[in-house]
C-alpha positions as CSV (number, residue, x, y, z in Angstrom):
1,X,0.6,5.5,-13.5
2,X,-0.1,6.9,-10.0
3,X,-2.4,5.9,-7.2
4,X,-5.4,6.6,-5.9
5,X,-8.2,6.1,-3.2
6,X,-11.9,6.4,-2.8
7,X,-14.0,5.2,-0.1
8,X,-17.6,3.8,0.5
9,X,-19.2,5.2,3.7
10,X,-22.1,4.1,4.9
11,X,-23.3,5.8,8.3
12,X,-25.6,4.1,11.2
13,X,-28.8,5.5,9.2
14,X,-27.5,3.4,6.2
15,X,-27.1,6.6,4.2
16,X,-23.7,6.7,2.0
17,X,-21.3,9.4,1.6
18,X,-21.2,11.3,-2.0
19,X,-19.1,13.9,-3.4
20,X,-20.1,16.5,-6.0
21,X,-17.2,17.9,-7.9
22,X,-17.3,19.7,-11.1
23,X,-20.9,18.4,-11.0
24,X,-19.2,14.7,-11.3
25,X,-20.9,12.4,-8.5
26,X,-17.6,10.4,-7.2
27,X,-16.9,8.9,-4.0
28,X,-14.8,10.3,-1.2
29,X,-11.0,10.1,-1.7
30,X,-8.3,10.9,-4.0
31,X,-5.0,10.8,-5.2
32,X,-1.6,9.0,-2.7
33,X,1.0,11.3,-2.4
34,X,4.7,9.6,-3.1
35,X,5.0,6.2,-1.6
36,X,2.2,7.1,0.6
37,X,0.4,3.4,1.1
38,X,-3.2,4.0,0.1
39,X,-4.8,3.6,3.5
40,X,-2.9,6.0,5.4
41,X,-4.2,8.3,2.2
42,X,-7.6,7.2,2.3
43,X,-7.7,8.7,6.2
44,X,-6.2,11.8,5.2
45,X,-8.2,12.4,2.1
46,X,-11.3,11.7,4.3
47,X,-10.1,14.3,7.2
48,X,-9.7,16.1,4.4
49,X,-12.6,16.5,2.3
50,X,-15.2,15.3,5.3
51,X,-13.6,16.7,8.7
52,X,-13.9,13.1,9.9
53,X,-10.8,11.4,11.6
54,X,-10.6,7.3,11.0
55,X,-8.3,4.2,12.4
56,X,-6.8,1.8,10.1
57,X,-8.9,-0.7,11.5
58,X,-12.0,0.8,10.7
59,X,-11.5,0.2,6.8
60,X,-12.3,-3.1,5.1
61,X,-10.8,-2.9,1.3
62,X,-13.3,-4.1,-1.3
63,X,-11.1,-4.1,-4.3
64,X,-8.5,-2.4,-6.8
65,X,-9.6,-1.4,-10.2
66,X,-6.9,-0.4,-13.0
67,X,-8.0,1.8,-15.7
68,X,-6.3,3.1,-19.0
69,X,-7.8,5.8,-20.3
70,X,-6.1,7.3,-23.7
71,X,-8.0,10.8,-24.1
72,X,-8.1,12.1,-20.1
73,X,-8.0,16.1,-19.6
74,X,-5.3,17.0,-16.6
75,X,-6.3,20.1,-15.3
76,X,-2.7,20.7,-14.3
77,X,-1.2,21.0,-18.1
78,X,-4.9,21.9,-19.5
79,X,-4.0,19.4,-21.8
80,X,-5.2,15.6,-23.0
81,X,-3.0,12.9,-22.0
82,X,-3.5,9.1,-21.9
83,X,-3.9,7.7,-17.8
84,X,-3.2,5.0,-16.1
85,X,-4.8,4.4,-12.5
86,X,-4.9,2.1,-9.9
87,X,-7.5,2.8,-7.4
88,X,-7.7,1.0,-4.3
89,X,-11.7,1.4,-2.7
90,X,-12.0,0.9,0.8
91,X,-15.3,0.5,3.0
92,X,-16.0,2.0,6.5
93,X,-19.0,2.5,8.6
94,X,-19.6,5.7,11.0
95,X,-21.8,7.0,13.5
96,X,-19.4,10.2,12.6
97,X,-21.1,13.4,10.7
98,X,-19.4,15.4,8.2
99,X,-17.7,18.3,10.2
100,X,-17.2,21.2,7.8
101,X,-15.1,23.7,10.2
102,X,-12.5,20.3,10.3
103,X,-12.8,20.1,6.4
104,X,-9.0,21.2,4.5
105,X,-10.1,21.4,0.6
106,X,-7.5,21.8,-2.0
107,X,-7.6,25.4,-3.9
108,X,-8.7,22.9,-7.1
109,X,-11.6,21.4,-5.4
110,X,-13.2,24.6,-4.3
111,X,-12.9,26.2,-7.8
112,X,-14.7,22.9,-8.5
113,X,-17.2,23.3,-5.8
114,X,-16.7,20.4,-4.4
115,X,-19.3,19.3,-2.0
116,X,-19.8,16.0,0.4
117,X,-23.2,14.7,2.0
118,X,-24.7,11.4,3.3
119,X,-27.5,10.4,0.8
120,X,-30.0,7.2,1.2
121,X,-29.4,4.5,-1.3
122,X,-31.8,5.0,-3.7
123,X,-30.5,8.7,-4.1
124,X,-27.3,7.3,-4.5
125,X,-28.3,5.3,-6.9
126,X,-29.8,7.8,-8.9
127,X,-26.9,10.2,-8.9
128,X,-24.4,7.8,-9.7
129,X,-26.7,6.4,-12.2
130,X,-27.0,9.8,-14.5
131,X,-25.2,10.9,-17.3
132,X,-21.9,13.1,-17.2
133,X,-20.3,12.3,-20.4
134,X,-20.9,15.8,-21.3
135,X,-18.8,16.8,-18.3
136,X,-15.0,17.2,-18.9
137,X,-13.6,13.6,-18.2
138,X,-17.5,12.9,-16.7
139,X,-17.8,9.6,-18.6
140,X,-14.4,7.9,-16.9
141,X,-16.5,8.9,-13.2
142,X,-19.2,7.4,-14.6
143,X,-17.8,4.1,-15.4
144,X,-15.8,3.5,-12.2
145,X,-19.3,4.4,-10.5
146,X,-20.7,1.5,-12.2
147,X,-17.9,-0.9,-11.2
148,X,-19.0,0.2,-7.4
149,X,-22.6,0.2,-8.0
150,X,-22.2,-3.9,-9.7
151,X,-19.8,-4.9,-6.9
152,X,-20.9,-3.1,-3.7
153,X,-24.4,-0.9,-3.8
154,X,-26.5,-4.4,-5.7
155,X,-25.2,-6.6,-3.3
């Protein structure tokens, strides 16, 4: 199994950070590099993928959610493999904006035209609320965005 991290940011206007990938709505974050702990990963994949540098102490962590998935595509091998995931989400507010010329993508997310923005909640909603089973692995985004939307977004 292997780690990863994803983040829930919600800026002083209330609207929440959203990445597109592969036309996949998922939040912020991504995978822990070797015994990295997951929220010194959660700032870098954030400097990362937003330009935006954070303190430990600006992260409250909601929850971890496991998932086993039997049939998931890794773009590495081009092959289907069964995955196992521990994903730790993490919460943070900012006055920060996304700073693009301070953004360091990986070669795999700008073939996947990856793409980050602060939405309102109802947009949010909306996005994370549609259909990408017919994307490749679309329908394991789509039900860890659930899990977020039950526990977080309805509160």
């Amino acid at each position: 199994h292997f780690r990863k991290v994803r983040a829930v940011i919600e800026n002083t206007s209330g609207d929440f950070a959203i990445s597109i990938e592969g036309g996949k709505c998922i939040f912020p974050g991504g995978k822990c590099e070797k015994d990295e702990p997951p929220l010194m990963a959660i700032m870098r994949e954030l400097k990362e993928e937003m330009g935006i540098s954070f303190e430990p102490c600006d992260f409250y962590e909601l929850f971890e959610l496991e998932t086993i998935y039997d049939d998931f595509f890794d773009y590495r091998t081009q092959s289907i493999k069964p995955r196992h995931t521990i994903t730790t989400y993490y919460y943070v507010q900012t006055n920060k904006s996304i700073d693009v010329d301070s953004m360091n993508l990986t070669e795999g997310e700008k073939k996947q035209n990856f793409k980050v923005s602060f939405v309102n909640k109802s947009d949010l909603l909306t996005m994370l609320n549609e259909d990408h089973s017919n994307l490749e692995n679309g329908r394991f985004f789509d039900e860890e965005n659930q899990v977020v939307v039950e526990r977080v977004l309805k509160k």
